[in-house]
TORKOL-4160 file (C-alpha; in steps of 0.2 Angstrom, whole numbers, padded with zeros to 4 digits, m for minus):
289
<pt num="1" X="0296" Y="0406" Z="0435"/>
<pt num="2" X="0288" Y="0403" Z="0416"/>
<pt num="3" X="0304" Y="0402" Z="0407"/>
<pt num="4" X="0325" Y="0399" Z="0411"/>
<pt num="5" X="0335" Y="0407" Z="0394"/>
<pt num="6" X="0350" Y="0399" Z="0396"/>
<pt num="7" X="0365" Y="0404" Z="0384"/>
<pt num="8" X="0384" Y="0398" Z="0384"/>
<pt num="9" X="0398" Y="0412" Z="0378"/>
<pt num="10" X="0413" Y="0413" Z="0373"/>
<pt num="11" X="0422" Y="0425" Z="0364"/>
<pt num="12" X="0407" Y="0435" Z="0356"/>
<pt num="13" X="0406" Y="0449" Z="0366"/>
<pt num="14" X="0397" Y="0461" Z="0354"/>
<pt num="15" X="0384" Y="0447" Z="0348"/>
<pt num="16" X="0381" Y="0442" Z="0364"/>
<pt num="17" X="0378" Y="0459" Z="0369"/>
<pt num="18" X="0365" Y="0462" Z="0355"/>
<pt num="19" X="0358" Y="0446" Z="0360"/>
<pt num="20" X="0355" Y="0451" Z="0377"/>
<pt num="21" X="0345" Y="0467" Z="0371"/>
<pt num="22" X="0333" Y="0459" Z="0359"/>
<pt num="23" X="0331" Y="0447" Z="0374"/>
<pt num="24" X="0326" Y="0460" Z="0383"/>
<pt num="25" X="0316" Y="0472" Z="0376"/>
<pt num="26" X="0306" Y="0458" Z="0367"/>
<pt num="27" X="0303" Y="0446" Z="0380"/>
<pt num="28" X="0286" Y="0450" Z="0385"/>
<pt num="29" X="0270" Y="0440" Z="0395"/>
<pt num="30" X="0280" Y="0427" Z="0406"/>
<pt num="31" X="0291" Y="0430" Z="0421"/>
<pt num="32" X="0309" Y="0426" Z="0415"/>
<pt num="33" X="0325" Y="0424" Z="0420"/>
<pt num="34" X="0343" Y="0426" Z="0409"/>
<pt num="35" X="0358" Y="0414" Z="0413"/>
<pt num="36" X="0374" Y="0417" Z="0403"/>
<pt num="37" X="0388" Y="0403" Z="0407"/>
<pt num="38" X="0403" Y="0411" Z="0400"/>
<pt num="39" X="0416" Y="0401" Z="0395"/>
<pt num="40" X="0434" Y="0409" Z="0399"/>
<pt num="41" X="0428" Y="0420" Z="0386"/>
<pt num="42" X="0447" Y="0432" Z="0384"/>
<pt num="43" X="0438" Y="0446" Z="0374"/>
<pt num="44" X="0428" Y="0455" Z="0390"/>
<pt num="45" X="0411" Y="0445" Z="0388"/>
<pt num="46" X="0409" Y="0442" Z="0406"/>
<pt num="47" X="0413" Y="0461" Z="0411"/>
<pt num="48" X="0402" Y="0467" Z="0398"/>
<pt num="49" X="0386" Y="0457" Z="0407"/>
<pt num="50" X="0390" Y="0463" Z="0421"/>
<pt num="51" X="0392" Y="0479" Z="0418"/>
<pt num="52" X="0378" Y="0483" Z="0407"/>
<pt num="53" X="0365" Y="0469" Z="0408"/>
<pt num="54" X="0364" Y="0469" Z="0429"/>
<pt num="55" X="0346" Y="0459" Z="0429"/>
<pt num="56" X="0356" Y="0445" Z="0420"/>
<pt num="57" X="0362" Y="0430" Z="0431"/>
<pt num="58" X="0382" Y="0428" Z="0424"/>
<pt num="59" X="0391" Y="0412" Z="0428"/>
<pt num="60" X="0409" Y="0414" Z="0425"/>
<pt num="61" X="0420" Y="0398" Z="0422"/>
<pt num="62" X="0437" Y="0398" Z="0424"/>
<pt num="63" X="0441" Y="0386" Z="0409"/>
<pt num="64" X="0432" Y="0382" Z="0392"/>
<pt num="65" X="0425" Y="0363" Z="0395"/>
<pt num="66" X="0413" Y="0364" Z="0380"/>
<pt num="67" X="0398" Y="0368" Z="0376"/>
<pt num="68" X="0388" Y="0354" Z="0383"/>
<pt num="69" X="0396" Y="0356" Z="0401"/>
<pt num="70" X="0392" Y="0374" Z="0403"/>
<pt num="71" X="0373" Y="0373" Z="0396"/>
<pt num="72" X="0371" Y="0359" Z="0410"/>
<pt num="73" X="0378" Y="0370" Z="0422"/>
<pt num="74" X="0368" Y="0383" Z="0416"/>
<pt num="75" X="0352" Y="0375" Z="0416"/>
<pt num="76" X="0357" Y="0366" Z="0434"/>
<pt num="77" X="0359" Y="0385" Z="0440"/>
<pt num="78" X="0340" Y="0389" Z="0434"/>
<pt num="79" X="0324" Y="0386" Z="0438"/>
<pt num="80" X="0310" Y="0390" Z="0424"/>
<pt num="81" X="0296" Y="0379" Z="0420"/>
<pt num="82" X="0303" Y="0380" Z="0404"/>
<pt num="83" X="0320" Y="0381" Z="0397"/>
<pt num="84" X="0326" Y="0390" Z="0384"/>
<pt num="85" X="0342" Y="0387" Z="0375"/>
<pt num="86" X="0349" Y="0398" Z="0364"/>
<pt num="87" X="0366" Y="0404" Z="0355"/>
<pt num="88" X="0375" Y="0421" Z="0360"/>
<pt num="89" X="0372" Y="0423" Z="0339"/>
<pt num="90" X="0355" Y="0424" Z="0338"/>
<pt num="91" X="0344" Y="0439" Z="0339"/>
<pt num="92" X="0327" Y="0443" Z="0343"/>
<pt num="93" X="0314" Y="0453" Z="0331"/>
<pt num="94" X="0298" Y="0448" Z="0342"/>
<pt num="95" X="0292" Y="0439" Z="0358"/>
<pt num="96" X="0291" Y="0420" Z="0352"/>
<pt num="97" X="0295" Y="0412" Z="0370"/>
<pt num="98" X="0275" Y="0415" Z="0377"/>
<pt num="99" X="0268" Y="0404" Z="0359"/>
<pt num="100" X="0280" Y="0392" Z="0363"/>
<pt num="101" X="0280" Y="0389" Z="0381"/>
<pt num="102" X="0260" Y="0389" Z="0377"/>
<pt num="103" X="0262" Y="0377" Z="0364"/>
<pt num="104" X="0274" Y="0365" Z="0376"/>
<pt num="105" X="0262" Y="0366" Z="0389"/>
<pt num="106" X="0246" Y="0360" Z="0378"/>
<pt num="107" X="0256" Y="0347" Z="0373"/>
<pt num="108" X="0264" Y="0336" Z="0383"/>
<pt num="109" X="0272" Y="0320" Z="0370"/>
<pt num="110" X="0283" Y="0335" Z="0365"/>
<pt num="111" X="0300" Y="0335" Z="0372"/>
<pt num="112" X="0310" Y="0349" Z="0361"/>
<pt num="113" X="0300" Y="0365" Z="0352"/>
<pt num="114" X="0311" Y="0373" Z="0339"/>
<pt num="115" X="0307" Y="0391" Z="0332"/>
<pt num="116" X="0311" Y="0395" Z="0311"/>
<pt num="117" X="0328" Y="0402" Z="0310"/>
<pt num="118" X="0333" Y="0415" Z="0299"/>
<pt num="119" X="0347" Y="0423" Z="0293"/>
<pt num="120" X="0351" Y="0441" Z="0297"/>
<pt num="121" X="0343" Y="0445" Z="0277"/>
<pt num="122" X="0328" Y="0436" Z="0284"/>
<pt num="123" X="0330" Y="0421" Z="0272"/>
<pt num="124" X="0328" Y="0404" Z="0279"/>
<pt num="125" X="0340" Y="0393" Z="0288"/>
<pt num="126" X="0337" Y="0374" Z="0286"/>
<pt num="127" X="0336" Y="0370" Z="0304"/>
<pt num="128" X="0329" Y="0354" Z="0304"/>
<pt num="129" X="0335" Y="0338" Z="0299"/>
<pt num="130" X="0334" Y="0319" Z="0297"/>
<pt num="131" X="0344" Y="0307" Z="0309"/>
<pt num="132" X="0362" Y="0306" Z="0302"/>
<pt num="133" X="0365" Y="0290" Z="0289"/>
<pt num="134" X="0385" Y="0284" Z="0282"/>
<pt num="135" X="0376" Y="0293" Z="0268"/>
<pt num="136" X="0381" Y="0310" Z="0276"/>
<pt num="137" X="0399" Y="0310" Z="0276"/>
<pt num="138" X="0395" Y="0312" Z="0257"/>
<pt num="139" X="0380" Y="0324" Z="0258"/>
<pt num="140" X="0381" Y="0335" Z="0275"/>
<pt num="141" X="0379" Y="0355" Z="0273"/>
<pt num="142" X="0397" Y="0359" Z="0267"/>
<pt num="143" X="0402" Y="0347" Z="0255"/>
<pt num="144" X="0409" Y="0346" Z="0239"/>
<pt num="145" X="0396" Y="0337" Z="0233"/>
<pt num="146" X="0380" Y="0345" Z="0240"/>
<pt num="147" X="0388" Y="0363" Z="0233"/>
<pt num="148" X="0390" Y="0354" Z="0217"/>
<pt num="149" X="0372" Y="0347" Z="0216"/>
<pt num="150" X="0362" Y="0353" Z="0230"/>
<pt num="151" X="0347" Y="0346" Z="0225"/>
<pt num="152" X="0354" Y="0328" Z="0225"/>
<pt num="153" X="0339" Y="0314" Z="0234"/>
<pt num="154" X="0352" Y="0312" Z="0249"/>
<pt num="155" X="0357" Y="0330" Z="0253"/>
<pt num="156" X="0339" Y="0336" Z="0252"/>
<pt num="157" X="0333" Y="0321" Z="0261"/>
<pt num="158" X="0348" Y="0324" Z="0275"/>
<pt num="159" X="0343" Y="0345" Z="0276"/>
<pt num="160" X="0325" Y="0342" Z="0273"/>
<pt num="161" X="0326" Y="0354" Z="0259"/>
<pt num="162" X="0312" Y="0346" Z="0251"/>
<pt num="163" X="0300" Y="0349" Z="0268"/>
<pt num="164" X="0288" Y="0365" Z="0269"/>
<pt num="165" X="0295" Y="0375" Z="0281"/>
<pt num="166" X="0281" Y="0385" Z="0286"/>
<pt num="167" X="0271" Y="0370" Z="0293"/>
<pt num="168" X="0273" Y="0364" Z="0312"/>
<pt num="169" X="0279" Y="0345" Z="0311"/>
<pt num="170" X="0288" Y="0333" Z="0319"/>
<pt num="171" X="0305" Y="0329" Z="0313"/>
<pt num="172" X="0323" Y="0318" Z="0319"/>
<pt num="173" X="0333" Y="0333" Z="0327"/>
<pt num="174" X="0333" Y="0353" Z="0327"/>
<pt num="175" X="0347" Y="0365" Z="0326"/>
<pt num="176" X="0353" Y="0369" Z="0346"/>
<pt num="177" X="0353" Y="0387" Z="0340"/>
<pt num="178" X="0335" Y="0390" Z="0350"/>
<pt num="179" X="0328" Y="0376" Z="0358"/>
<pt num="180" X="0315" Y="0375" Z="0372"/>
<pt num="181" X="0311" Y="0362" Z="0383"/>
<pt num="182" X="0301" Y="0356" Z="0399"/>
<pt num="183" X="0310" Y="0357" Z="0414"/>
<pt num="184" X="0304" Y="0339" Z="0418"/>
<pt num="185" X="0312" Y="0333" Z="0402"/>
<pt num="186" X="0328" Y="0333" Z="0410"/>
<pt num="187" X="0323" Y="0323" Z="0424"/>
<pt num="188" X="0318" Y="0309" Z="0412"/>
<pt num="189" X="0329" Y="0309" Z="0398"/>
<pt num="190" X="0345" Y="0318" Z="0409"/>
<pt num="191" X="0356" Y="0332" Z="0403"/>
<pt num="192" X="0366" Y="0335" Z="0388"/>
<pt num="193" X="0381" Y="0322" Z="0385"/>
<pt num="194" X="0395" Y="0331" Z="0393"/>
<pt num="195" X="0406" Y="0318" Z="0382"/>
<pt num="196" X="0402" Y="0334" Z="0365"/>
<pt num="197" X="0415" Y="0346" Z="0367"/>
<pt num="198" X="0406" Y="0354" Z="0350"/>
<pt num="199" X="0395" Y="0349" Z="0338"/>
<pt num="200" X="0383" Y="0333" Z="0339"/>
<pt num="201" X="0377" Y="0337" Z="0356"/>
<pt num="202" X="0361" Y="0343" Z="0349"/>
<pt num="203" X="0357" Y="0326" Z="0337"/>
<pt num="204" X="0361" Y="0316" Z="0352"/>
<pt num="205" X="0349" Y="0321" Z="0364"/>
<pt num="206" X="0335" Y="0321" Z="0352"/>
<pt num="207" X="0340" Y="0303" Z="0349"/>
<pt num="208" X="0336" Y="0302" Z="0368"/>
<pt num="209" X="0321" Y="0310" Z="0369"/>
<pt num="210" X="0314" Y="0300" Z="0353"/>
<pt num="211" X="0318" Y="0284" Z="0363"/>
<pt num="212" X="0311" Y="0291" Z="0376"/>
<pt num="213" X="0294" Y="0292" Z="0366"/>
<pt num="214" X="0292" Y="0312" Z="0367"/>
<pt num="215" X="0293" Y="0322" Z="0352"/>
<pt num="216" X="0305" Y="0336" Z="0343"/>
<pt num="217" X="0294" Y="0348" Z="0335"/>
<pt num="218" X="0299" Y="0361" Z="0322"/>
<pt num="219" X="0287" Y="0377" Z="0326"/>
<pt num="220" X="0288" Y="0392" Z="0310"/>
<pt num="221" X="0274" Y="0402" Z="0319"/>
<pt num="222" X="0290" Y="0409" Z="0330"/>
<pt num="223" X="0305" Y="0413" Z="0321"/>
<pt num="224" X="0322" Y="0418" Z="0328"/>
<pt num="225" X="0337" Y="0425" Z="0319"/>
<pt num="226" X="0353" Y="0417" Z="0318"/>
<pt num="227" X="0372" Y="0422" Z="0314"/>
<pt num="228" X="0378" Y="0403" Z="0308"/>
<pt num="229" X="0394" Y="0400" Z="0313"/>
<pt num="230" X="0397" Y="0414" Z="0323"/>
<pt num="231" X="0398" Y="0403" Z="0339"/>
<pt num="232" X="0414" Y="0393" Z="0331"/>
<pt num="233" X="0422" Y="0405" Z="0322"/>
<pt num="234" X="0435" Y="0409" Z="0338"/>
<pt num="235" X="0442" Y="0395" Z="0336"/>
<pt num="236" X="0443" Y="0387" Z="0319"/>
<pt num="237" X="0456" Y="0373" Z="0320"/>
<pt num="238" X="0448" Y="0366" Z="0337"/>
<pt num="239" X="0431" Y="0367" Z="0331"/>
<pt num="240" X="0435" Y="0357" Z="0316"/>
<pt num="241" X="0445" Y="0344" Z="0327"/>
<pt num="242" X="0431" Y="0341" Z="0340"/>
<pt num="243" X="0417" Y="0342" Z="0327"/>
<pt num="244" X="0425" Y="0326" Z="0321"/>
<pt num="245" X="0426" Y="0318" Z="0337"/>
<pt num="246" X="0409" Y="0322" Z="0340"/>
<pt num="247" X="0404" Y="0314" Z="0323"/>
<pt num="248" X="0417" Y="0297" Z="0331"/>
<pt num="249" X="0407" Y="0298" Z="0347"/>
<pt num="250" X="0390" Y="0299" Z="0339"/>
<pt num="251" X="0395" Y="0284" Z="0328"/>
<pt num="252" X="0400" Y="0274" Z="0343"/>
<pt num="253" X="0383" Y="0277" Z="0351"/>
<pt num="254" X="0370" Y="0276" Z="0341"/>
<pt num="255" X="0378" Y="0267" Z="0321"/>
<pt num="256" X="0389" Y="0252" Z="0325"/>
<pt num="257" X="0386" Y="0238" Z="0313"/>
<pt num="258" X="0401" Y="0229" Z="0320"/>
<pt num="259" X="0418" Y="0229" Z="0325"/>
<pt num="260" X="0425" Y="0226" Z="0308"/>
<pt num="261" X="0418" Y="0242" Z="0304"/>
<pt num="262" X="0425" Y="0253" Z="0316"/>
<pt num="263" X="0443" Y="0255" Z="0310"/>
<pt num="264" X="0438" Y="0259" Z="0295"/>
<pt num="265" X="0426" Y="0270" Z="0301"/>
<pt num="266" X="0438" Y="0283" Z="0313"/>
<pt num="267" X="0450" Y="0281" Z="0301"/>
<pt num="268" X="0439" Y="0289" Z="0286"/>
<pt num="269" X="0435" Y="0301" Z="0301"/>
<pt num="270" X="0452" Y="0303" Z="0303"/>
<pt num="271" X="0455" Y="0306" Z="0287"/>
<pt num="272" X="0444" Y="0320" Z="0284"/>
<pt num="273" X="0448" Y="0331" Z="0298"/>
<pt num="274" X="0466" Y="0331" Z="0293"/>
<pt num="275" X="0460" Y="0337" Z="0276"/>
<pt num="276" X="0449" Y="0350" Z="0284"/>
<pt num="277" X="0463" Y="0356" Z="0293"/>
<pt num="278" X="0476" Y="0357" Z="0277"/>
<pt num="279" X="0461" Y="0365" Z="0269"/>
<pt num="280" X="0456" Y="0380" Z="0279"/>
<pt num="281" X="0474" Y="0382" Z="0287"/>
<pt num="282" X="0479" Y="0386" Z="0267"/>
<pt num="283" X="0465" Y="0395" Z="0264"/>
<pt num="284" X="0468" Y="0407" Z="0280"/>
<pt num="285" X="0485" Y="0407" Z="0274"/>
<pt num="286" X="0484" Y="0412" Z="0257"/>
<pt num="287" X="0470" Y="0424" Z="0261"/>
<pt num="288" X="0483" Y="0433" Z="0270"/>
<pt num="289" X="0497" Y="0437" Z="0257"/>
């Protein structure tokens, strides 16, 4: 078996349906195999791959543990040379896998190969990104300040705005939207940190595979659309709680300065995920009157 395409759902019945079908009728040039772990999903998902997408290997949980649990389990369950990791909101418009696994093959120092993503409008997504500084808290993708000036020397360093997306180079960490990876990586670096819920999982095994002296290539020659968001979107108020105990976690593994540090750390963490939550409840709220 070439390549394992492994894909986590919950919830997104309809997009994960249309993923499914670009899957497979652009998949081309490799023997394949498609696993979909699906999460509890409550909206048919699982029923829907099993009814219409038979060739499909469908591993049902009976409880949502995450994102990181069930692509481990997912890729446990496979057994491609290559694995493919990819959202239930992406879409294909082509047959990037066969370049890829090629390009993984023919080099073995790389641990992660990411595609281009693009919107649904075809314009570019900023996949790529820099290790995560203090800086961030103030300059990530969604805040105030890199709405106000987005082309601020920390937000653009952070995004990688400034860096010519149509060239293959390495970089700090990819987007876990489309990922693909040598099956042996696992055995050297070990699975996902089942410790994510949501969010951060994807920065934190590139960390791993950096220290463990491979590479995490961006690769524009394959492109791959993507539906940003769609994947959290079911549930809003947990997503923005677990993305900030991902971003607590992260801290505690890989930014300590010290213990003096921590409490004010988690509770500027703290802080801001109340006032996330105040924010898009409101917003929610008054959108419906």
């Amino acid at each position: 078996m070439d390549l394992s395409i492994v894909i986590v759902s919950y919830n997104g019945r309809d997009h994960l349906r249309r993923c499914l079908s670009s899957l497979l009728e652009h998949t081309r040039g490799l023997e394949y195999e498609v696993v979909v772990v699906d999460n509890a999903s409550q909206d048919g998902s699982a029923d829907m791959v099993a009814a219409e997408f038979p060739p499909v290997r469908l591993l049902r949980r009976s409880s949502n543990a995450g994102l990181s649990i069930a692509l481990n389990q997912g890729i446990r369950a496979s057994s491609g040379e290559m694995v493919a990791l990819l959202n239930p909101d992406t879409g294909l418009d082509d047959n990037p896998f066969p370049a890829m696994a090629r390009y993984l093959r023919d080099h073995p120092d790389v641990g992660i190969l990411g595609p281009r993503l693009l919107d649904y409008d075809g314009s570019l997504q900023l996949s790529c990104r820099r290790f995560p500084t203090f800086s961030v808290a103030f300059f990530n993708r969604y805040s105030l300040l890199t709405r106000l000036f987005p082309r601020n020397r920390f937000s653009t360093r952070y995004l990688m705005a400034d860096f010519d997306h149509s060239e293959t180079a390495e970089v700090d960490w990819l987007s876990l939207a489309c990922w693909m990876v040598p099956r042996r990586l696992f055995d050297e670096v070990g699975l996902l940190d089942e410790g994510y819920f949501l969010y951060s999982e994807d920065v934190d095994f590139c960390q791993r595979v950096h220290r463990a002296g491979l590479k995490v290539v961006y690769f524009p020659q394959e492109s791959v659309v993507h539906h940003i968001g769609l994947s959290t979107g079911t549930l809003p108020n947990r997503s923005v709680i677990e993305r900030h105990r991902s971003m607590w976690r992260y801290y505690r593994k890989y930014m300590r300065l010290g213990l003096l540090l921590d409490g004010p750390v988690l509770a500027a963490i703290a802080f801001r995920c109340a006032y996330t939550l105040g924010a898009n409840n409101l917003r929610r709220l008054l959108g419906k009157r």
